[in-house]
N, C-alpha and C positions, 0 to 999 in steps of 0.2 A: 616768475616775475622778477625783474630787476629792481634796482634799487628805483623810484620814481621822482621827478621832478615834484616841488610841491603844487602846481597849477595841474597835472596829472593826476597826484595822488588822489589832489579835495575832487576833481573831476568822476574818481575811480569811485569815491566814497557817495559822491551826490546820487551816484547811477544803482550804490548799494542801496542807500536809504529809500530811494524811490523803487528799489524792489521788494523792501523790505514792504511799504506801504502796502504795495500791490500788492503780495502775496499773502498779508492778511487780512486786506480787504474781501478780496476775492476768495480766501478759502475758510470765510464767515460761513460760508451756508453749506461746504461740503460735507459729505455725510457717510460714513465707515461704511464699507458692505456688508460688515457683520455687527454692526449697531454700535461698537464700542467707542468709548471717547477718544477722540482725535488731538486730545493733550499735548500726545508725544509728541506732534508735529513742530509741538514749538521748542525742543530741546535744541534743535541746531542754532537756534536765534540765542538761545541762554548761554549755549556753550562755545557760541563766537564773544557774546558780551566779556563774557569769564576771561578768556584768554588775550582779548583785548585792552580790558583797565585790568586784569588781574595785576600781571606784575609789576605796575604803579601805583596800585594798592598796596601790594606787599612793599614796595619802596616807601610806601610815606608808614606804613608798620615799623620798619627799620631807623627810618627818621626820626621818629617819635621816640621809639625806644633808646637811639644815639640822645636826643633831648633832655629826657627823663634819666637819664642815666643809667636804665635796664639794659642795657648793651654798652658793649668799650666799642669805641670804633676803632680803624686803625692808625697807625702813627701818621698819615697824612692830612686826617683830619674830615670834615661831610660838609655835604652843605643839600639847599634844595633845588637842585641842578633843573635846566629845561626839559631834560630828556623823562623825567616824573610827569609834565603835561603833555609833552610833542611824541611822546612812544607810541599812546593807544590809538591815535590815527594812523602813524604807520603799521604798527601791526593788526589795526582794523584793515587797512589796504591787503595787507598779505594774506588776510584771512578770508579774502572774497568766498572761498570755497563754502563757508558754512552759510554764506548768505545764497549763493545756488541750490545748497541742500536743504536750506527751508524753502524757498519758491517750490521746488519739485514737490515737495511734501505738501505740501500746503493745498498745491494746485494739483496733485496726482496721488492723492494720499491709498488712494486703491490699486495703484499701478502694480501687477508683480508683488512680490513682498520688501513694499515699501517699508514699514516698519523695523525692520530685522534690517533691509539697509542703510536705512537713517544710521540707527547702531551703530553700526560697524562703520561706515563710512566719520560718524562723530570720533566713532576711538579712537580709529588711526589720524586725522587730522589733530585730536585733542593732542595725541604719544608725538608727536610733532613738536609741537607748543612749549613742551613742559623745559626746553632750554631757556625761554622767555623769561620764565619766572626765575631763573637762576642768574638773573643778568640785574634783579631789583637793588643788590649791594652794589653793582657800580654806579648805579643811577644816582644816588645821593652818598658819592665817594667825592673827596678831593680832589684826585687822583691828577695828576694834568691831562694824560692821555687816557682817561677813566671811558672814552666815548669810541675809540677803537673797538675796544671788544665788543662793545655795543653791533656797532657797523659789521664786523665781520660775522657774527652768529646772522643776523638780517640778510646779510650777502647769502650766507650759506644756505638759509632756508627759500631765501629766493631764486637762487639759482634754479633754471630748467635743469630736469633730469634726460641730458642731452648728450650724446658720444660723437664722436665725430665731427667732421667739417659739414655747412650748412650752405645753402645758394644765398648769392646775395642779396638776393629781394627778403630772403627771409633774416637778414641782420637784424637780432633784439632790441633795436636802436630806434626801428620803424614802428610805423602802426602794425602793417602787417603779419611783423617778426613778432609785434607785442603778442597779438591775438592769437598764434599761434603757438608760443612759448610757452605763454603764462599758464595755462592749462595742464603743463609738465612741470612745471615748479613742485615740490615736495610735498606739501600741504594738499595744494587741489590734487594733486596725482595719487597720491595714499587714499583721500575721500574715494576719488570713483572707483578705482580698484575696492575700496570697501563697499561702496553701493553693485557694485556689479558681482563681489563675491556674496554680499548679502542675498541678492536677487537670485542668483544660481543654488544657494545653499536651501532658501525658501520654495523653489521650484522643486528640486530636487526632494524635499522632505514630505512636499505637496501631494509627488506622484503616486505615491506607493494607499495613498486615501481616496484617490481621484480613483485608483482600480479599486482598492477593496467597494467602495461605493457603488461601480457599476456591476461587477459582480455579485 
């Protein structure tokens, strides 16, 4: 997913939130096939929150500490810059993927070895994230061009995981190219590769019980 327009982004986010509703609404009454609690279901929801106000959280930690005097800051100085409230919406944006991976869950919590790919699909998006949180020192730096680096890690993580020349109907620029792209972005591409190795490794581990049982 590209960088977004802000009338796209909140548009991106309004369509999270109301699936966010939907998929706990609807997966109130779902029910384990082997009776256990369906808790986990909601880690993908916890660990989109995490990595969305995390590292503005850890910015206003740093701030605090610049304040307080338990930190030196650096020779240019800190302040409480926009990019401490305007980040966790864009990196909510970019994080669509964990809001996909609790609806599935929620609403397919039996599917396959849903659980084990929650997991895995959480890790690898979470192993993603973690440059995020290395970004909270420039968010409340002086710095004049303190907001580059910002931009460029977000580019990076946004970018489709794409080689070569594309048709032009599918230019990233379009709806069509959006729809198409964004799902190879880094973040959502790492998840399903992790829900789909999750699902084969749970198959896989299933088989060899599925014979001994018939036998």
């Amino acid at each position: 997913m590209l960088l977004l327009s802000d009338t796209f982004k909140y548009s991106i986010l309004a369509v999270m939130l109301l699936a966010i509703v939907l998929a706990y609404w609807k997966g109130r009454n779902a029910v384990s096939a082997n009776g256990q609690s369906l808790a986990w279901t909601q880690v993908p929801l916890i660990a989109f929150l995490t990595v969305s106000v995390g590292p503005s959280a850890v910015a206003i930690l740093i701030y605090l500490g610049y304040k307080l005097g338990l930190l030196q800051p650096g020779p240019k100085g800190y302040h409480f810059s926009i990019f401490v409230t305007g980040l966790p919406l864009d990196f909510a944006a970019m994080n669509w993927g964990f809001v996909a991976l609790y609806l599935t869950c929620r609403l397919l919590p039996n599917f396959g070895s849903a659980r084990l790919a929650m997991w895995l699909s959480t890790i690898a998006m979470s192993f993603v994230n973690v440059p995020l949180f290395f970004l909270a020192p420039e968010m409340v730096s002086n710095v004049f061009d303190a907001g580059q680096g910002i931009g460029v890690v977000q580019a990076m993580l946004s970018m489709p995981v794409w080689f070569g020349p594309y048709p032009k109907f599918l230019d990233p620029d379009s709806v069509i190219g959006f729809l198409v792209f964004a799902p190879l972005a880094p973040m959502p591409f790492l998840g399903l590769v992790g829900w789909l190795a999750g699902q084969f490794v749970g198959r896989a581990a299933s088989s060899p019980k599925r014979k001994t049982v018939r036998s």
